[in-house]
Z-matrix of the N, CA and C atoms (Angstrom, degrees):
N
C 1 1.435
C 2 1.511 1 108.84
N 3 1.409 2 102.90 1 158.02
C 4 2.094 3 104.38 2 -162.83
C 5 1.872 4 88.79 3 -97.68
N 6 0.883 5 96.41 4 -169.14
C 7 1.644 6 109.77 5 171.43
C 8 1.500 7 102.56 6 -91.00
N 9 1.092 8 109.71 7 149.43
C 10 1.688 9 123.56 8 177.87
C 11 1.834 10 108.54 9 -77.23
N 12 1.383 11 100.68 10 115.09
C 13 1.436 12 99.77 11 -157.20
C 14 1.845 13 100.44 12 -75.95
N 15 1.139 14 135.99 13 136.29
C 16 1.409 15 120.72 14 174.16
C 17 1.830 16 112.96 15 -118.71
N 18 1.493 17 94.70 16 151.58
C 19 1.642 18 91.05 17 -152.81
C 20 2.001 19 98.26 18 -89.45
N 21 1.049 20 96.78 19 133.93
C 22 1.882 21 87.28 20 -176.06
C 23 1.646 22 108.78 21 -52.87
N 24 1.550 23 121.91 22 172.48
C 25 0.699 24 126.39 23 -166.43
C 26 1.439 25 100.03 24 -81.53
N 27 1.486 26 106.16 25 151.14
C 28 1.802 27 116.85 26 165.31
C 29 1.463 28 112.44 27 -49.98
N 30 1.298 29 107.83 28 122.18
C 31 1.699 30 117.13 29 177.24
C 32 1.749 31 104.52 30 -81.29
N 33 1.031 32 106.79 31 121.93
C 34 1.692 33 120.45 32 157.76
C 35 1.467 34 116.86 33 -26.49
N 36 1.495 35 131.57 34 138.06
C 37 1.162 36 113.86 35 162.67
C 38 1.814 37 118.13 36 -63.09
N 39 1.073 38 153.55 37 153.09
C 40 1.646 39 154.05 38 141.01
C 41 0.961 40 103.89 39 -42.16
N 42 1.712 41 115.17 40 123.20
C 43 1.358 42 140.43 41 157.46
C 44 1.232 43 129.60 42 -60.57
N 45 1.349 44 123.73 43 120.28
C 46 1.833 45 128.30 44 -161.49
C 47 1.152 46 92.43 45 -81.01
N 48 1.497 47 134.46 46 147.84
C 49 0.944 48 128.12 47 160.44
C 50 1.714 49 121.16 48 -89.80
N 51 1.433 50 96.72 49 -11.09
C 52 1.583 51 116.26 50 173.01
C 53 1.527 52 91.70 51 -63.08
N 54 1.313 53 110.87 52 -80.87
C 55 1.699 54 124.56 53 -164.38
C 56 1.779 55 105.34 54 -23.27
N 57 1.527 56 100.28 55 -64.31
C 58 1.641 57 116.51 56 -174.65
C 59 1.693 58 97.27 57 -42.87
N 60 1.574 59 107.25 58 -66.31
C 61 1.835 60 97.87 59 -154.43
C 62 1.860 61 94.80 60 -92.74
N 63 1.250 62 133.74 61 20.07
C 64 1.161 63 112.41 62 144.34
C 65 1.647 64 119.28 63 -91.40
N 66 1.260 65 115.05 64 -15.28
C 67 1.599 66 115.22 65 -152.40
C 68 1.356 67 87.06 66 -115.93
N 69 1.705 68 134.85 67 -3.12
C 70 1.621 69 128.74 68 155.15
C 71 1.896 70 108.13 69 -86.92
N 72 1.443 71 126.51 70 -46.62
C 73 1.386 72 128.70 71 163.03
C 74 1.804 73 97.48 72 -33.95
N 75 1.490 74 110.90 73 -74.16
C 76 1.323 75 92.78 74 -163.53
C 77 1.123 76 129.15 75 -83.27
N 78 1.369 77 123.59 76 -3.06
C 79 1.793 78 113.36 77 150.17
C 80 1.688 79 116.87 78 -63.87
N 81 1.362 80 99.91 79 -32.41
C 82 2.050 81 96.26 80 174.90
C 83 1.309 82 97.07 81 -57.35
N 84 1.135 83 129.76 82 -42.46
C 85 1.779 84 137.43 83 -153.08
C 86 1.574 85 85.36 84 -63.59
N 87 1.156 86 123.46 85 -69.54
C 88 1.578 87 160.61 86 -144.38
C 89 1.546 88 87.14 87 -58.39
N 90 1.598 89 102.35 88 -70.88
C 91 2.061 90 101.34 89 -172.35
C 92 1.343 91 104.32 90 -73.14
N 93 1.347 92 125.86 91 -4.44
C 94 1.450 93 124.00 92 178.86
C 95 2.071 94 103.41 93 -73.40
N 96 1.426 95 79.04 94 -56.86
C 97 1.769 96 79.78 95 -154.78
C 98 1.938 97 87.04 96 -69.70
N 99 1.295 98 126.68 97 -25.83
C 100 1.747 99 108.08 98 179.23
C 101 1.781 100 98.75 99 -53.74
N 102 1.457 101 114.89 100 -45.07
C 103 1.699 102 96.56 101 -174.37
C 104 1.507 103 114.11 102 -70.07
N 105 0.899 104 126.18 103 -42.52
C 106 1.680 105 142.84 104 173.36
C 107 1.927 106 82.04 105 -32.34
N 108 1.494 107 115.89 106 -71.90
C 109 1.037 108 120.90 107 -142.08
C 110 1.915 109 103.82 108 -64.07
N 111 1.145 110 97.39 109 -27.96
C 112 1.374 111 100.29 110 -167.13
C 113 1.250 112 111.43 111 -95.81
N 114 1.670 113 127.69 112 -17.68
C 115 1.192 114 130.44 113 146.52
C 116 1.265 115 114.66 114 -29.14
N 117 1.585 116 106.57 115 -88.84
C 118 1.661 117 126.42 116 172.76
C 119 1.636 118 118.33 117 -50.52
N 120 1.046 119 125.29 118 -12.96
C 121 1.673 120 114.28 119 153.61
C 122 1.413 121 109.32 120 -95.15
N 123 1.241 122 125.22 121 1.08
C 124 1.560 123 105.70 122 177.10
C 125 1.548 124 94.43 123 -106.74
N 126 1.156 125 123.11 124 -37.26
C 127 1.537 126 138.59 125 171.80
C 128 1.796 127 101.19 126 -37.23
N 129 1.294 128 104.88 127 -48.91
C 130 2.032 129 118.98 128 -168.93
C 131 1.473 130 98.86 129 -59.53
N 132 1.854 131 116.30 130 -53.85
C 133 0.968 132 118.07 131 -165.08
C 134 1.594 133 131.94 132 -65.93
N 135 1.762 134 96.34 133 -39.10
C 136 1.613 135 112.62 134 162.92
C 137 1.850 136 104.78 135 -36.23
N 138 1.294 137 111.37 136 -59.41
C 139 1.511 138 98.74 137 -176.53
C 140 1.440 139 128.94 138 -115.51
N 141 1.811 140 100.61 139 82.48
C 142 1.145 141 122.39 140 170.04
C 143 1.536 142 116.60 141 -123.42
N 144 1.418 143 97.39 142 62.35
C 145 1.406 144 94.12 143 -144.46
C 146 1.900 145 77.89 144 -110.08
N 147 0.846 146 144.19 145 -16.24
C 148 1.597 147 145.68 146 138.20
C 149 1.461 148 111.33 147 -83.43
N 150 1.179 149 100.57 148 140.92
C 151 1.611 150 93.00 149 -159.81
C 152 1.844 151 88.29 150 172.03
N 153 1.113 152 114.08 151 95.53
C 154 1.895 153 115.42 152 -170.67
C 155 1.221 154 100.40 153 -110.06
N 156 1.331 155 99.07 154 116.23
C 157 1.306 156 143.39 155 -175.23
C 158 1.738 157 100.58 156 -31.04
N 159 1.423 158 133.13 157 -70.60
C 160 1.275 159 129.97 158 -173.25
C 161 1.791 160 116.84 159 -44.98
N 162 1.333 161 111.76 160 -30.61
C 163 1.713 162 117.49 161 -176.61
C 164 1.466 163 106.03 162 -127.51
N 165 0.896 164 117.95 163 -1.61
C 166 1.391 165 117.83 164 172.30
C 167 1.846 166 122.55 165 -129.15
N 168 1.512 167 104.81 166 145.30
C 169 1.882 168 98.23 167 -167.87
C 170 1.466 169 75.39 168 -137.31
N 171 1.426 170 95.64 169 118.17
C 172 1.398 171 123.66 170 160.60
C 173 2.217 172 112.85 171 -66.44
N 174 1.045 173 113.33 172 -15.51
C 175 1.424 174 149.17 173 -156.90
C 176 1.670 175 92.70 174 -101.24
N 177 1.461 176 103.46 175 -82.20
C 178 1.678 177 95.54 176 174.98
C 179 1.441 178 111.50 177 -60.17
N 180 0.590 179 110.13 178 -14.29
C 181 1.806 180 99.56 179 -169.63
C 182 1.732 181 101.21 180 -76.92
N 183 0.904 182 95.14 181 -57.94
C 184 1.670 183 105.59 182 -176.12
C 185 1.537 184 110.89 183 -69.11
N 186 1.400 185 127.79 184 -5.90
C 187 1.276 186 137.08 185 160.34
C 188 1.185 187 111.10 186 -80.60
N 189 1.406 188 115.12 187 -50.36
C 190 1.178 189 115.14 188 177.50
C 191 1.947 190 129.45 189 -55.37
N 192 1.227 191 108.13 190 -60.17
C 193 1.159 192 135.29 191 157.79
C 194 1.877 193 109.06 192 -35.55
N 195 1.403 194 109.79 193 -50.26
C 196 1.689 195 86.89 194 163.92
C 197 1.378 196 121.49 195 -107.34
N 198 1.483 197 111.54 196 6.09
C 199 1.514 198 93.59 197 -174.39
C 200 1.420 199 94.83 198 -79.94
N 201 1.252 200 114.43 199 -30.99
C 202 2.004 201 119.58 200 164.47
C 203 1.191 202 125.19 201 -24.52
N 204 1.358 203 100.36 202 -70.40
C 205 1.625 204 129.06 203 164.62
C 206 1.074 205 115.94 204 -18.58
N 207 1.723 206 94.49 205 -86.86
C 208 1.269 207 114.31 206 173.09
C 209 1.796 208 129.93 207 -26.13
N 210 1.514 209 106.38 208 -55.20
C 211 1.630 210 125.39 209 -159.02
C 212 1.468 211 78.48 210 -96.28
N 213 1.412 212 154.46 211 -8.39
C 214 1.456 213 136.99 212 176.56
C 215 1.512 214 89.82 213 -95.98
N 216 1.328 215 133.86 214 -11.06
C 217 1.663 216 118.49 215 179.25
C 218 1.169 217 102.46 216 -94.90
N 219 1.401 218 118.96 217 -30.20
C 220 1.792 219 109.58 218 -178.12
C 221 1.366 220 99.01 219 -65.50
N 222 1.904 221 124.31 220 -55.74
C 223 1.517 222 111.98 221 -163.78
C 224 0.907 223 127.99 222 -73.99
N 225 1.384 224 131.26 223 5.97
C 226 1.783 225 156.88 224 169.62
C 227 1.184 226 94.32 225 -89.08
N 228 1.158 227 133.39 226 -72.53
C 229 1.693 228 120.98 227 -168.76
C 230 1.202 229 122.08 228 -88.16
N 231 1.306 230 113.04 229 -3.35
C 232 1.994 231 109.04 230 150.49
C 233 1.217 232 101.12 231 -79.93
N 234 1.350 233 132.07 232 -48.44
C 235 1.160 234 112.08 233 -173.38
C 236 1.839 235 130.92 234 -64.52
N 237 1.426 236 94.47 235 -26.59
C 238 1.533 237 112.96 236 -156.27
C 239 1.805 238 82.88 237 -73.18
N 240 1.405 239 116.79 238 -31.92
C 241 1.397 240 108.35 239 -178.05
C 242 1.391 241 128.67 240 -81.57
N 243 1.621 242 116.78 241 -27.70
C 244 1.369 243 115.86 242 141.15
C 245 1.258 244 155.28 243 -44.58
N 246 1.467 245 75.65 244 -25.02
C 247 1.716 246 88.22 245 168.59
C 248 0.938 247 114.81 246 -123.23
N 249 1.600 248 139.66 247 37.74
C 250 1.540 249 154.02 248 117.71
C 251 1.826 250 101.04 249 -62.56
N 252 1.313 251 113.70 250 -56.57
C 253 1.244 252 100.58 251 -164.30
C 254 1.309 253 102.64 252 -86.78
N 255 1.724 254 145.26 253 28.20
C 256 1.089 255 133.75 254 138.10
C 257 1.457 256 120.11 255 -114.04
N 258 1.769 257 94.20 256 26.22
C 259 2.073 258 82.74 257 171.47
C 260 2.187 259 68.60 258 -125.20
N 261 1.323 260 140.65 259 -7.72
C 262 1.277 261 132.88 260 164.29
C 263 1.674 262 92.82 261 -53.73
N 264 1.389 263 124.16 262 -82.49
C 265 1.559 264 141.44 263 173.51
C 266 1.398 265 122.51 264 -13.17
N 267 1.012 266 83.89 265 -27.87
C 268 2.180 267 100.90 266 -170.99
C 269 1.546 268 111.65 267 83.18
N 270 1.615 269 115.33 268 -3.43
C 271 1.009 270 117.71 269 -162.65
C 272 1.717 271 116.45 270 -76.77
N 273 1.013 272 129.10 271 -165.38
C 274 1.781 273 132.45 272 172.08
C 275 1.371 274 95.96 273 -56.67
N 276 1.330 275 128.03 274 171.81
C 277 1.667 276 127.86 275 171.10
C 278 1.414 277 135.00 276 -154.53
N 279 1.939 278 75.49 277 -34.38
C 280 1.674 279 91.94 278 162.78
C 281 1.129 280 134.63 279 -86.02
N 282 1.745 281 117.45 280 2.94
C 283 1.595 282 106.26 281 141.58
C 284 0.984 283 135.76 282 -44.96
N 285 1.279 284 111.32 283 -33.07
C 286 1.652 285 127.76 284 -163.84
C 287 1.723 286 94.59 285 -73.24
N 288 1.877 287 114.76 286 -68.84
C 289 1.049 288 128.84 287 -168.72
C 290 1.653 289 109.64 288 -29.24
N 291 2.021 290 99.96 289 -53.85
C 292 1.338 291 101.22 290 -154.87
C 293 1.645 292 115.54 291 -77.96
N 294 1.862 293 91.81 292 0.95
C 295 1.553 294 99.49 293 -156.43
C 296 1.638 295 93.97 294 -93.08
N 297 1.180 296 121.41 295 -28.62
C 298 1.223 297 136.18 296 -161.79
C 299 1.727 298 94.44 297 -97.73
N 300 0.697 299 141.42 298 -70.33
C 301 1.753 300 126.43 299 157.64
C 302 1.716 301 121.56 300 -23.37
N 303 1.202 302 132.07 301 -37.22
C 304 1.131 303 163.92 302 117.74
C 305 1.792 304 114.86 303 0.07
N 306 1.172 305 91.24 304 -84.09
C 307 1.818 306 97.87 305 175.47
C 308 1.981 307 110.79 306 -96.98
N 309 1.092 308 110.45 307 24.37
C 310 1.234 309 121.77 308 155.14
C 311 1.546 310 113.55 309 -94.22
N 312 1.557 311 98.59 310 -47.67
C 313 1.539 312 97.15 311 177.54
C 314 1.513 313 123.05 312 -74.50
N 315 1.308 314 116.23 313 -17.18
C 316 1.620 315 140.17 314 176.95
C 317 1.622 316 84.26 315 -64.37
N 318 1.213 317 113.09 316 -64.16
C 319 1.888 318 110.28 317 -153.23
C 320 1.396 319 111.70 318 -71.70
N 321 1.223 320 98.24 319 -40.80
C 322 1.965 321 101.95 320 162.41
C 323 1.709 322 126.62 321 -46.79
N 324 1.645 323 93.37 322 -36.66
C 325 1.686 324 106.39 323 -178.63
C 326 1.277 325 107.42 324 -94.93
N 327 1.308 326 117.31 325 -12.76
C 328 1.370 327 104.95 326 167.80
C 329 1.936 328 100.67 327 -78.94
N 330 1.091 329 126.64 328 -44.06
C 331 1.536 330 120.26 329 -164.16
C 332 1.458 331 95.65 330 -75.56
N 333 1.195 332 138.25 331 -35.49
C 334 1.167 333 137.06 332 153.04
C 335 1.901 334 104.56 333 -10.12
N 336 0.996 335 98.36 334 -87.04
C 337 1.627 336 124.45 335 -169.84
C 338 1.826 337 96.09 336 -42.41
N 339 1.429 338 100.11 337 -58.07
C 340 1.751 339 105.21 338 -164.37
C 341 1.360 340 98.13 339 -67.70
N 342 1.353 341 134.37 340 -33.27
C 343 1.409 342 129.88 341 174.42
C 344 1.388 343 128.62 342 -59.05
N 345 1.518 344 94.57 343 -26.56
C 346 1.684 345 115.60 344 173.73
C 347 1.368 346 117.04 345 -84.40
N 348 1.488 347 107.75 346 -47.70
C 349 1.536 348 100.98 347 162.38
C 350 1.750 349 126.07 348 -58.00
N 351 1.420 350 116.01 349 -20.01
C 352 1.472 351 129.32 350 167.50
C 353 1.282 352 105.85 351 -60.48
N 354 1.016 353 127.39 352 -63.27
C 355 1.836 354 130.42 353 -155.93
C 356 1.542 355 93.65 354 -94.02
N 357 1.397 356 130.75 355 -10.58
C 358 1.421 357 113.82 356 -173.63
C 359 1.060 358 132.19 357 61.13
């Protein structure tokens, strides 16, 4: 009988160093602009203090402003975690980063709009 041949261990993919410091820039970018964002919608709301009732909803506005919030913290931190566990993976990452920066700024511009349709 031969010796039992054993297969070396699975090699890791190589770590980009592009991938790492683009897909860490744009999660800073990412938790940057969620505080920016939530500054300036809570900042909007402090002065709605005129606000006439027939063209303006004091009600939407403030719906608007967190349901924004809100859905820009879920798609930042699903994303921000996908793309930990694909620069964890060794895998690409800054799809994730750039994609998730991306539909943060989509969800902001959408509440943008609904906030505007609130105050009229």
């Amino acid at each position: 009988m031969g010796h039992p041949h054993f297969a070396p261990p699975p090699v890791p993919p190589q770590r980009s160093g592009a991938d790492i410091a683009i897909s860490i820039v744009v999660l800073v970018l990412t938790a940057l602009l969620g505080v920016v964002a939530a500054f300036l919608g809570l900042f909007s709301l402090a002065f709605l203090d005129h606000c006439p009732p027939p063209r303006c909803s004091v009600d939407g506005a403030v719906n608007a402003v967190f349901t924004t919030l809100f859905a820009g913290a879920v798609v930042g931190v699903a994303g921000m975690v996908v793309t930990i566990i694909a620069l964890v993976r060794r895998n690409a990452a800054w799809p994730f980063a750039i994609g998730t920066f991306t539909l943060c700024i989509l969800t902001l511009g959408a509440g943008v709009v609904g906030y505007s349709a609130a105050i009229g």
